[in-house]
Each structure stands twice: as C-alpha cells, then as structure tokens.
C-alpha positions in Angstrom: 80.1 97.5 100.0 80.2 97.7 96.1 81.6 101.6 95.1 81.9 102.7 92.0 85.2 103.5 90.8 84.1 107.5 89.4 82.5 108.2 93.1 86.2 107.3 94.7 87.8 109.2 91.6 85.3 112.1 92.5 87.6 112.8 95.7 89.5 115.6 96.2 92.1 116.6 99.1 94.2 119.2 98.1 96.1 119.1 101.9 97.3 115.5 100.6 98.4 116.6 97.1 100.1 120.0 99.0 102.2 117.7 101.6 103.0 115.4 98.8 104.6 118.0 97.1 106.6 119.6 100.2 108.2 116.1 100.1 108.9 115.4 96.6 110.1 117.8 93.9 106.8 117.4 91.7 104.7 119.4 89.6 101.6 120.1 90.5 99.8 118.4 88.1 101.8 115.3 88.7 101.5 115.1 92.1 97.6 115.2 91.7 98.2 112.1 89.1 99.8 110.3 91.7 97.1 110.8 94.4 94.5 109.7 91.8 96.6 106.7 90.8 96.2 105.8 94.5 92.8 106.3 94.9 92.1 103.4 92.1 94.9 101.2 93.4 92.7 101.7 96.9 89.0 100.8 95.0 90.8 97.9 93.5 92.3 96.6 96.7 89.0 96.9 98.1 87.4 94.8 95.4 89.8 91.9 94.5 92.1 89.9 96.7 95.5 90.0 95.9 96.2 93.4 95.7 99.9 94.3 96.6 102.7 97.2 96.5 106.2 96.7 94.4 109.0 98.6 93.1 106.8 99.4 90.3 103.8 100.8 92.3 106.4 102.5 95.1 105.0 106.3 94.1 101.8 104.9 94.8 102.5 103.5 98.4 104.5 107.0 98.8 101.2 108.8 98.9 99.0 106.3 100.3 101.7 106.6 103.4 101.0 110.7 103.0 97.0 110.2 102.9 97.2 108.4 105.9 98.9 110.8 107.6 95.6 112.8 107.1 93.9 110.4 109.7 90.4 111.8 109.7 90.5 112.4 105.9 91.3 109.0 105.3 89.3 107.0 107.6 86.4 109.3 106.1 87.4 108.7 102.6 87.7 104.5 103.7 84.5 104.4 105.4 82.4 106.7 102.9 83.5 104.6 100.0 84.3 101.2 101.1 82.3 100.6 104.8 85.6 99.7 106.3 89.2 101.4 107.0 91.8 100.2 104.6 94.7 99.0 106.9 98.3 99.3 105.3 100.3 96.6 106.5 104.0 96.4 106.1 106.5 93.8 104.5 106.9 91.2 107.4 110.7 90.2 107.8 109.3 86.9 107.0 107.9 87.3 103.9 111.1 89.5 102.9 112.9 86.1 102.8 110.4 84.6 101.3 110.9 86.3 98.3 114.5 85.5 98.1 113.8 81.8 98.1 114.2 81.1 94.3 111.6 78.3 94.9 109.1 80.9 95.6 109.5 83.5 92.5 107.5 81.4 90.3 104.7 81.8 92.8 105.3 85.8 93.1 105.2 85.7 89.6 101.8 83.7 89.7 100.6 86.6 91.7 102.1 89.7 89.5 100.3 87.8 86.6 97.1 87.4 88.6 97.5 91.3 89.3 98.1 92.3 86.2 95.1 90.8 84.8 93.0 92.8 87.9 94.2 95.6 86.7 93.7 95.1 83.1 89.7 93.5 83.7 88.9 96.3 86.2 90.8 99.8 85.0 92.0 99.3 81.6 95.1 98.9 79.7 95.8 102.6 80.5 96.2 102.3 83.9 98.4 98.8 83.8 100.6 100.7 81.3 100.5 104.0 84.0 101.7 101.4 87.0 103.5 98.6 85.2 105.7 100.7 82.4 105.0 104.6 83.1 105.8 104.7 87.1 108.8 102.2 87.2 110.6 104.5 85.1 109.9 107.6 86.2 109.6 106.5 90.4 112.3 103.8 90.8 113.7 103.8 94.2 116.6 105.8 93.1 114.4 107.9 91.3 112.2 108.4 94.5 115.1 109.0 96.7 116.3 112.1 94.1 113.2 113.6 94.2 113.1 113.9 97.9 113.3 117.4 99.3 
C-alpha cells in the first residue's frame, strides 16, 4: 500500500505526545517534533528495506515504544496508512555480538550508508540532518536517561 508521506504527517494524537512528556522533561513543542520525527521514520520503514534504530535515532524508538503503548491508536494509525501493523522487534542477543565482531562494522557501515541515502532520496537533507546530527546531540543515551522524570 503506497501512502503518502503528508497523509501520515496529517496524524495527530495528543494522548501520545501528553504521556511522552510525563516521561521526559520536554517542551511541548518538542515533544510534538519527536512524535512527527517518528511518524516519517514509520512511512519510510514501510517503504524501503533496511530501515533500522541507533544511538542516533534512540528519541525516535523512545516514542515509537510510547505510541505503541496506545494499542488501538497504533494499530489504526498502521493499518489506515500502511495495510499492515508495523511490528517493533528488538535487538536479538545475537545480532548484539554481531556488531562487536570488527569483521562485521564495514557491513553496518554498508547499511548506515545505504540508510542515509533513504533518508536523504525520500525526506530530504533536513530530516537526515534532524536524525543524523540534531538528535544525537541533543538525545544521547545519557542525554535520554537525564531527561527521564
């Protein structure tokens, strides 16, 4: 199912963006960034392979986690705009030491590259700068974990 990207960006759920900020010590107006940051990292994973969470998009799996926890929202949000549920699967042990296996970096870095480039073709330079440069600054794992309420 082909969506366009302004129909997804034309969602609103103030009950995620409200929870979000219980959690984290946000300002409104950033919080609601975040939750539209998400909702074009979800159209792109629904329209490209590849498509994958690290440090520098952690904000990003933060409140996919929290729109999930909205069950009915999401799966109505999933199926309206994409005609299937977008599962979120977790790191695998496995592939945790896969990582560490210096043999395999050059391939992540194959990936990031091949990422990087979906993110570029399909959302701009604004948005790679937003999740590549922007949010590893500002939403580092420490940063995340100070933010925390």
């Amino acid at each position: 199912m082909e969506t366009n990207l302004s129909d997804v960006l034309s969602y609103k759920n103030e009950d995620v963006v409200d929870r979000f900020l219980t959690m984290y010590d946000l300002e409104h107006e950033e919080a609601q960034k975040i939750f539209t940051e998400t909702l074009k990292w979800l159209w792109l994973g629904n329209k490209i392979d590849g498509v994958f969470i690290d440090d520098s998009t952690l904000i990003i799996d933060e409140m996919w986690h929290n729109f999930i926890l909205f069950t009915q929202e999401y799966e109505f949000f999933c199926l309206n705009n994409f005609g299937r549920y977008l599962h979120h699967q977790p790191e695998k042990r496995k592939k945790k030491d896969w990582y560490e296996d210096t043999f395999n970096m050059e391939e992540h870095k194959n990936r990031l590259e091949k990422l990087y480039e979906g993110v570029y073709d399909h959302l701009g330079e604004e948005t790679l700068l937003t999740w590549y440069e922007e949010f590893p600054q500002k939403y580092s794992i420490e940063n995340i974990k100070k933010l925390r309420r």
